[in-house]
C-alpha positions as MATLAB code, in Angstrom:
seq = 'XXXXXXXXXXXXXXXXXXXXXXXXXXXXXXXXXXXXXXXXXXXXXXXXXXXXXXXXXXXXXXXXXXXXXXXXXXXXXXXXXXXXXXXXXXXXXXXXXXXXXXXXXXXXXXXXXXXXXXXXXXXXXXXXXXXXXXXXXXXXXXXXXXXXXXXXXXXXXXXXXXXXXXXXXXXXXXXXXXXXXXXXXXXXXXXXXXXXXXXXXXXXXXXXXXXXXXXXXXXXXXXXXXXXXXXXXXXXXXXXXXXXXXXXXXXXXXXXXXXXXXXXXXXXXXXXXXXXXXXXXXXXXXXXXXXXXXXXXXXXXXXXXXXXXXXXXXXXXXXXXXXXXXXXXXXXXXXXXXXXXXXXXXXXXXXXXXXXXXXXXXXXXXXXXXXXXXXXXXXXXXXXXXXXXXXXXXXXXXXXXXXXXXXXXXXXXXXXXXXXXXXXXXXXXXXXXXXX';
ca = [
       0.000    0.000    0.000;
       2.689    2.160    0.950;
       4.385    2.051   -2.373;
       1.139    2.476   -4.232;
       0.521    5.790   -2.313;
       3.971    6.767   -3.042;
       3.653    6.010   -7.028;
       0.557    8.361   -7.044;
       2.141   10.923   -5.043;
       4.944   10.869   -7.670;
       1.870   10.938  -10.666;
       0.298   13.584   -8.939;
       3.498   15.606   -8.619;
       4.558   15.445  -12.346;
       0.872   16.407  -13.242;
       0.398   19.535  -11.661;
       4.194   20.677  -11.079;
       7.000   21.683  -14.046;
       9.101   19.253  -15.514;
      11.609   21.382  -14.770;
      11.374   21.132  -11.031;
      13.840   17.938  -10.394;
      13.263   15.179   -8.537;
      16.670   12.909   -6.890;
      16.370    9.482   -7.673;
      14.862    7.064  -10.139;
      12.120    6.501   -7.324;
      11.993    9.900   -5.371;
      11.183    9.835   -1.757;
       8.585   11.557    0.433;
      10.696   12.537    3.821;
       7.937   12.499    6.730;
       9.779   12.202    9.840;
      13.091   13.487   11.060;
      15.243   13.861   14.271;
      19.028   14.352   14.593;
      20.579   13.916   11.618;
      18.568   11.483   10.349;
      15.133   10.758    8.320;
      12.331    8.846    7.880;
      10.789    8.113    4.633;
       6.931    7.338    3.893;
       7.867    3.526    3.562;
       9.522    3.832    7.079;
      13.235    3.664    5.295;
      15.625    5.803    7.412;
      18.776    7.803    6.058;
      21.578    9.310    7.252;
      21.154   12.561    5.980;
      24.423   14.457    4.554;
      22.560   17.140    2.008;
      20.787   18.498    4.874;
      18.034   20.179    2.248;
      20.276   21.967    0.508;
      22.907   22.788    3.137;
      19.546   24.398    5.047;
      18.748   22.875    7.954;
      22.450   23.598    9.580;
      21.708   22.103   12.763;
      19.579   18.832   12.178;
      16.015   18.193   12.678;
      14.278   17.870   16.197;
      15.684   20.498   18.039;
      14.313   21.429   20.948;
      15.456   24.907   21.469;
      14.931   25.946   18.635;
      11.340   24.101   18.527;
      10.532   25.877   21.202;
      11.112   29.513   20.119;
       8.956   28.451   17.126;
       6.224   27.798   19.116;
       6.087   30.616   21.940;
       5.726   32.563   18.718;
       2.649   30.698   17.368;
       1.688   30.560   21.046;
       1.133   34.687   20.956;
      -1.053   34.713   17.768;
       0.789   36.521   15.798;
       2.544   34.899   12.422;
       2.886   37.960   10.294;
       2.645   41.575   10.795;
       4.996   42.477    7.800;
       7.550   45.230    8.011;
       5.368   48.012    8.073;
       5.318   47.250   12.005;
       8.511   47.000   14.636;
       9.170   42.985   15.153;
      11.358   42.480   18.272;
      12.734   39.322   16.635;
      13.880   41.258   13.870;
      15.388   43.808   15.096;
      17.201   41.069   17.665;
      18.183   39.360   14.803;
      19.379   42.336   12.670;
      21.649   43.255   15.227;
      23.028   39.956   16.402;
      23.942   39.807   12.113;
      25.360   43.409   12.216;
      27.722   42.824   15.071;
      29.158   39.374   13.484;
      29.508   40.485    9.904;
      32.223   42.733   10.939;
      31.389   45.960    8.385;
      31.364   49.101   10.950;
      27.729   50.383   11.627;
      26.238   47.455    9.614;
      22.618   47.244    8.479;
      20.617   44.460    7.642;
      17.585   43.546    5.270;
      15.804   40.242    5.842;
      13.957   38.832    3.040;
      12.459   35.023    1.980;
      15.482   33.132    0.540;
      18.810   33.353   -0.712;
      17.377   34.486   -4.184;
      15.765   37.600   -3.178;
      18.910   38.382   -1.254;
      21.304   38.692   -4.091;
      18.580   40.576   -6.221;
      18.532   43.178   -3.333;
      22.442   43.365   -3.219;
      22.181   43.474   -6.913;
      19.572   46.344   -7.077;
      21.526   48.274   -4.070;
      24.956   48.185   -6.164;
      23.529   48.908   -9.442;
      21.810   52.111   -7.505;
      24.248   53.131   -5.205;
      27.362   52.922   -8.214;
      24.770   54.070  -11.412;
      25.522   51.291  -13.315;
      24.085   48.165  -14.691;
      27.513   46.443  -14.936;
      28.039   43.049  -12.723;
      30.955   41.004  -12.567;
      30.196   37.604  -11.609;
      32.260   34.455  -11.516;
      32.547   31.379  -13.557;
      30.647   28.304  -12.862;
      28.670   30.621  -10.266;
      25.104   30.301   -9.206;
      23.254   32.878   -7.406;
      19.033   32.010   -7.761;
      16.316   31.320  -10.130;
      15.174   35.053  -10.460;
      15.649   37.973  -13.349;
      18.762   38.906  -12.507;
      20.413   36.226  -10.294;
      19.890   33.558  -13.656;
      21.770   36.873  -15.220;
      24.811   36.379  -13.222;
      24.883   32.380  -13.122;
      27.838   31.655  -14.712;
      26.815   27.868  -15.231;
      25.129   27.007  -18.141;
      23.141   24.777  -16.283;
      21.469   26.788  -14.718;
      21.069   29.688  -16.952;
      17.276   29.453  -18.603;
      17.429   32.605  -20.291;
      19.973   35.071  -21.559;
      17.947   37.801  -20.781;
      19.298   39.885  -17.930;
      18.510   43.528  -16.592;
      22.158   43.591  -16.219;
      25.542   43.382  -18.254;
      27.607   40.547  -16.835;
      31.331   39.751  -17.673;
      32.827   36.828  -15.998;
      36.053   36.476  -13.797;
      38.137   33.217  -13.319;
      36.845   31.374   -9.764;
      37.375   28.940   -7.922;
      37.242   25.158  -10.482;
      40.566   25.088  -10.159;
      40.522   21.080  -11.400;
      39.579   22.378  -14.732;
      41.170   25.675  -15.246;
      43.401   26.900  -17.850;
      45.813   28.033  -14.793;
      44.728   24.906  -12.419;
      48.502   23.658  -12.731;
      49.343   26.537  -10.923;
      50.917   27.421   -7.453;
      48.474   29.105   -5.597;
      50.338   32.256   -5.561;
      50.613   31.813   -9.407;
      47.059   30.903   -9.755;
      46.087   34.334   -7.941;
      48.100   36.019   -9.670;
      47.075   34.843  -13.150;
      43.705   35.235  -12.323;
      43.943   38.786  -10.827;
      45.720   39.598  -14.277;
      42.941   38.450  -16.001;
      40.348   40.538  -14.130;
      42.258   43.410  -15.240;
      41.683   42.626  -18.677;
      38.313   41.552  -18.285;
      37.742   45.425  -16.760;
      39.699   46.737  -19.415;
      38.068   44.663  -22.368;
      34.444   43.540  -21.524;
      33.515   46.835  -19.109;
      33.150   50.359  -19.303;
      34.872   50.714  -16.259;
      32.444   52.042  -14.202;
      31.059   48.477  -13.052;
      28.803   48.598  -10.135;
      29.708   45.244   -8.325;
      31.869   41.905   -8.003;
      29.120   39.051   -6.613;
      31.345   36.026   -5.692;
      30.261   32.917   -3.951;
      33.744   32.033   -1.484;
      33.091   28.934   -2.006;
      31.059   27.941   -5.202;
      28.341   25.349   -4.211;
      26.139   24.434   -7.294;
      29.058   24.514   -9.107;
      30.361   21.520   -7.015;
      31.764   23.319   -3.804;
      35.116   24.486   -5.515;
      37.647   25.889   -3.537;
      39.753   28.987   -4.472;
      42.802   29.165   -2.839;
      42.908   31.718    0.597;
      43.685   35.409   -0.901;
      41.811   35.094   -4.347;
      39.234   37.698   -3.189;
      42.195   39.462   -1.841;
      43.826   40.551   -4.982;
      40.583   40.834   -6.107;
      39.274   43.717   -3.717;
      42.777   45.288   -4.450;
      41.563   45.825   -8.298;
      38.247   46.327   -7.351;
      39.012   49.487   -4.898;
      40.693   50.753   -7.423;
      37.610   51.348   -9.752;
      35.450   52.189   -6.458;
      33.580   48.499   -7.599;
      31.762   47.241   -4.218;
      32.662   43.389   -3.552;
      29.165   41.225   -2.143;
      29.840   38.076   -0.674;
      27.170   35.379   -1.624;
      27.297   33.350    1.826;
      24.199   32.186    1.090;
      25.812   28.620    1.025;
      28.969   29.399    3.580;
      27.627   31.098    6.245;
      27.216   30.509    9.888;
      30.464   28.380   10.453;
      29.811   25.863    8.060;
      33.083   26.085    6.370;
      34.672   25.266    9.689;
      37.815   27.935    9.888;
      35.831   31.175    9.294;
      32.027   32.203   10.023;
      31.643   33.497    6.958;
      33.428   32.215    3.613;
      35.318   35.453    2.478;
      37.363   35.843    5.803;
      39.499   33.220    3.963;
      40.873   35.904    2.163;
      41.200   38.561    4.677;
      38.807   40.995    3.008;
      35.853   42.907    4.299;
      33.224   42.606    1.969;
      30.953   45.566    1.279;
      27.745   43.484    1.685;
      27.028   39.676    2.350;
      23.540   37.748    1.188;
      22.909   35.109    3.695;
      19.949   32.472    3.884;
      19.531   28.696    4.059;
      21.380   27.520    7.819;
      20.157   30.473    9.215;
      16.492   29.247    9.549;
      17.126   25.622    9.739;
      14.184   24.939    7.408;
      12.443   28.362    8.136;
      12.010   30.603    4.826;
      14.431   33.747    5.768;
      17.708   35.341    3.652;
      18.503   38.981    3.750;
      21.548   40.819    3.457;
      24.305   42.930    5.531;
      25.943   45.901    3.598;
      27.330   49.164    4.754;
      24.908   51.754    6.067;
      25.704   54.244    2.999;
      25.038   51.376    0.341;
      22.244   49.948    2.123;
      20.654   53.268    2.866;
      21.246   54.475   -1.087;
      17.376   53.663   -2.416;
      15.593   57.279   -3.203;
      12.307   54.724   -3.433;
      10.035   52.873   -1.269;
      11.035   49.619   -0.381;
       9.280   46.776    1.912;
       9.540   42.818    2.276;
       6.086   41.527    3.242;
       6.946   38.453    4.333;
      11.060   39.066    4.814;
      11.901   39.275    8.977;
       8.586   37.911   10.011;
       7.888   37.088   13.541;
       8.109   32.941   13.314;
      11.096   32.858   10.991;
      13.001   35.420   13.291;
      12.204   33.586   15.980;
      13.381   30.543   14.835;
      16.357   32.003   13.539;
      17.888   33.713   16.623;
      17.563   30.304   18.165;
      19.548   28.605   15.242;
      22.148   31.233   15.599;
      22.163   31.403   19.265;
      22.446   27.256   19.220;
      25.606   27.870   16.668;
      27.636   30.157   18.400;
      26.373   28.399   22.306;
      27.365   25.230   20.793;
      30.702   26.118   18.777;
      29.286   24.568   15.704;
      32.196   26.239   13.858;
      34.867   24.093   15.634;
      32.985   21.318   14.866;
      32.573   21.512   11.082;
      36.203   21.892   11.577;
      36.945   18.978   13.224;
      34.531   16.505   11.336;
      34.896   17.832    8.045;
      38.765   17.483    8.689;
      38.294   13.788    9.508;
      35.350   13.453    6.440;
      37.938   14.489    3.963;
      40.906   12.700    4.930;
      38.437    9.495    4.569;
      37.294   10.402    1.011;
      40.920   11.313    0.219;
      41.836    7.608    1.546;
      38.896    6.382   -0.658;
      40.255    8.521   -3.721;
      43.985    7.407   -3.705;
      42.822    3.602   -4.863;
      39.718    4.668   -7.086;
      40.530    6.323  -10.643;
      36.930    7.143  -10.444;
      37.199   10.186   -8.706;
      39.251   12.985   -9.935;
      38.989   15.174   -7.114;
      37.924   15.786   -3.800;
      37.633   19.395   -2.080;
      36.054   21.706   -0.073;
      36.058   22.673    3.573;
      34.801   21.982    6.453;
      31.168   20.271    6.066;
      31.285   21.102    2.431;
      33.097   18.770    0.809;
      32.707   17.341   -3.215;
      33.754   14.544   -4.965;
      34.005   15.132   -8.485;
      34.079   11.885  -10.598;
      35.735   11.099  -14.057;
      36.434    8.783  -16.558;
      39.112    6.333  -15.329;
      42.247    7.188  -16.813;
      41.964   11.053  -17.368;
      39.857   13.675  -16.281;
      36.614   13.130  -18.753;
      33.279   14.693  -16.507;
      31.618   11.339  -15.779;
      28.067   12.109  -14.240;
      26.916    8.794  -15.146;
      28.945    7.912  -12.056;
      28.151   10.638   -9.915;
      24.187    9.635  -10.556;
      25.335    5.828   -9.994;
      26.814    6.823   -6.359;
      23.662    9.002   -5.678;
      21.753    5.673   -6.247;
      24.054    3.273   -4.378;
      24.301    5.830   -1.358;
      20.211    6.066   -1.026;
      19.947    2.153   -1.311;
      22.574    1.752    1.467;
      20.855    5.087    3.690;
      22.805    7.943    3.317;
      21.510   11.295    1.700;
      23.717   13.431   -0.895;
      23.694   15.676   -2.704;
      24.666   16.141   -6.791;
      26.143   18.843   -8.926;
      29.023   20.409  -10.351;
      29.099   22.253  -13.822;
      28.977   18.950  -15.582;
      26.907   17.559  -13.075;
      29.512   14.815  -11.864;
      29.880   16.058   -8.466;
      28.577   14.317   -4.934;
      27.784   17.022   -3.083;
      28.857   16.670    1.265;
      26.872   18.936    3.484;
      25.837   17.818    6.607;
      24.208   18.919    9.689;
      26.732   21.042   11.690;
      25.991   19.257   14.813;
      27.737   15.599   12.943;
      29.123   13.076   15.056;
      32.404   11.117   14.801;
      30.393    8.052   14.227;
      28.419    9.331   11.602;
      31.265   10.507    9.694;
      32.585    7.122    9.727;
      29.117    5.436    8.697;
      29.124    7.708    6.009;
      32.513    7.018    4.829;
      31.988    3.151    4.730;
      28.731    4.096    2.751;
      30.445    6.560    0.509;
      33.249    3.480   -0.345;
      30.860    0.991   -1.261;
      28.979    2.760   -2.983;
      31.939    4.080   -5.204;
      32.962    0.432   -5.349;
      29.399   -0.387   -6.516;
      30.013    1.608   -9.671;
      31.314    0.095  -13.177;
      35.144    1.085  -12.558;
      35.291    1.364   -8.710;
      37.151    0.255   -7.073;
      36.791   -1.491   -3.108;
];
């Protein structure tokens, strides 16, 4: 009965939703119950789960504190009073995000996802500089909307070349495929900074209003620049009075295990940062954090009706009161340290995978064709398979979509890293060329 159900659920699904909208696996999976870091299926199957929606719920499922805030908010009544009105939460939350980010005087906009983030930063930029020119980054992905699909530098997930601004591209973070990846990373920085110049000096007017860079690029398959990229970038960038946004959307809150947020790799202050995902552990909320004069720059009304409301503020001081209380940080540091040396140990007897990266609790492992470094996402979709049948969650992308994406909860255990590894193995074993 329970597979019947699930069959119509899927019918019903691809009836009345696009085709488009993706589902994971040949037979995709209703989650109904969760607690920890693990879920429960609607045939009672239960996974280890190391995608953690998307890298959003941070801190697992079934957490009592932050459970709890949740519902002494529903308790009062009130759900939505939209911005028009003071919300305590919001204003708690605003400044707890202010004081963290690190830009002096900070201000903060909250809004519904990590999308509607990076259009504000967009719009903000383009007003603040008077200029519709972006530079975005290779194999980048910032949302579905107008002008985030604008600035997606992966084909992927580009629908439409139609953009209300004019993008040129700068060299990132795939270093595994890059024209300069046999480089040093001092090399590599350098080569690349050299190129931004003549992307300024070839593709641009000059007067471009921002740089949008993810630190660490997750759609594209969590590649990894090397520490001081952003650097030399900010260097050029001052230079032309260009303001540099951070897209933490992805590595924020700790998650990359060294820094709280992704660009302090690179020892720059950014002049805003779009955050979303972790910080609502499952709760709809993004926003962004930008200086006060580039924040404050819109001669227009401006409101999010939903953005900051009282129940996902709520929950979200409690997820970032939980991360900091708890040192989730140190954590993803530790456990993502021991993760990768695992899947390094698994990559050094398996031509099957070409490279592993990432830090902290975001970790890929890109897969090629044995014997050079051919994108094989026949693989990748193999091990996303094997890893389901065997209860462990991951997640898939990469610009030729023959990356396993790593992301789990922040609160991991040592013994879950291990189960995970011993899945991760056989299920690379399981695939035509793997190897045990």
């Amino acid at each position: 009965m329970a597979d019947l159900e699930q069959n119509q659920l899927i019918d019903r699904h691809r009836a009345v939703l696009p085709s488009w909208l993706a589902l994971y696996y040949d037979e995709p999976i209703e989650l109904v119950r969760a607690e920890g870091r693990r879920v429960t299926d609607s045939t009672g199957a239960t996974y280890l789960d190391f995608f953690a929606g998307i890298l959003t719920n941070a801190i697992g499922y079934d957490v009592a504190e932050i459970s709890d805030a949740i519902r002494r908010q529903l308790d009062t009544g009130v759900l939505h009073t939209s911005t028009l009105y003071l919300i305590r939460g919001q204003v708690e939350l605003a400044e707890k995000i202010a004081k963290l980010s690190g830009i002096p005087d900070a201000k903060v906009f909250f809004t519904n996802s990590g999308t509607e983030a990076n259009e504000t930063a967009l719009m903000l930029a383009t007003q603040f500089r008077r200029s519709n020119q972006v530079l975005a980054i290779r194999n980048s992905y910032h949302g579905r909307a107008f002008a985030t699909v604008g600035i997606t530098g992966n084909r992927g997930w580009s629908a439409s070349s139609l953009s209300p601004v004019k993008v040129s591209y700068a060299q990132g973070g795939y270093r595994y495929r890059s024209p300069f990846g046999q480089l040093s990373d001092v090399d590599y920085i350098r080569a690349c900074a050299d190129d931004l110049r003549e992307v300024l000096q070839t593709t641009t007017s000059g007067d471009v209003a921002c740089m949008i860079a993810e630190p660490i690029q997750g759609v594209g398959g969590f590649c990894v620049p090397p520490d001081g990229l952003f650097k030399a970038y900010k260097e050029i960038l001052d230079e032309y009075g260009i303001l540099l946004v951070s897209d933490e959307v992805q590595t924020g809150w700790g998650r990359t295990g060294e820094h709280f947020w992704g660009m302090q790799a690179h020892g720059v202050m950014p002049d805003m940062m779009t955050f979303a995902k972790g910080l609502g552990n499952g709760l709809a909320i993004g926003g962004l954090v930008a200086r006060p004069d580039v924040m404050d720059c819109l001669t227009a009304n401006s409101i999010s009706t939903f953005g900051g409301n009282p129940v996902a503020t709520a929950g979200a001081n409690a997820v970032l009161d939980y991360i900091l209380d708890n040192d989730l940080q140190a954590n993803a540091a530790k456990l993502g340290l021991r993760l990768s040396e695992g899947l390094h140990d698994i990559a050094t007897r398996n031509p099957l995978v070409g490279d592993v990266r990432g830090k902290g609790l975001m970790i890929g492992i890109e897969f090629v064709v044995p014997g050079g470094k051919d994108p094989n996402p026949k693989a990748a979709v193999r091990v996303l398979e094997e890893t389901r049948a065997r209860g462990l969650l991951v997640g898939k992308g990469g610009l030729h979509n023959n990356v396993i994406r790593l992301a789990p909860p922040m609160t991991l255990t040592e013994d879950e890293v291990d189960e995970a590894l011993d899945v991760l193995g056989e299920s690379i074993a399981a695939v035509p060329g793997g190897v045990s």
